[in-house]
C-alpha positions, 0 to 999 in steps of 0.5 A: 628939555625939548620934545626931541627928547622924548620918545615912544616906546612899549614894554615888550612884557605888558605892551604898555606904551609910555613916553620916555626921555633920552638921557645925556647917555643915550640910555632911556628914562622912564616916567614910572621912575627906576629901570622897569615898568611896574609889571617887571619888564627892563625891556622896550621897542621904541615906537616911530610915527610917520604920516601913514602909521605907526610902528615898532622899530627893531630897537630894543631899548632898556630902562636907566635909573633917573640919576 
C-alpha cells in the first residue's frame, strides 16, 4: 500500500487525530481496528496539510470495518 493511501483525520468526539487507509471502497480504515475510535466516536474530519498550515477539511468522514 502506498502512502497515498493514508490520510489524516481527527475524532470530532475526542480530537484524537489518527493516520487512516482508504479502502478499495473509498470508506475509511481505522488503525484502532472496527468503526469507532475508542471514546465512541464513527465520526471524523480529515486533516489536509500544505506548505503554510494545517487544516481540517469540510469532509466528514466515517469509519469502516477492516474487512
Amino acid at each position: 500500500m502506498s502512502m497515498r493511501d493514508r490520510i489524516i483525520v481527527v475524532c470530532r468526539s475526542c480530537e484524537k487525530p489518527y493516520v487512516a487507509r482508504l479502502g478499495n471502497d473509498g470508506n475509511l480504515i481505522l488503525p484502532v481496528g472496527g468503526r469507532q475510535c475508542p471514546c465512541g466516536g464513527e465520526e471524523f474530519d480529515r486533516l489536509e496539510a500544505d506548505e503554510e498550515s494545517i487544516h481540517a477539511s469540510d469532509d466528514t468522514l466515517r469509519a469502516a470495518d477492516d474487512d
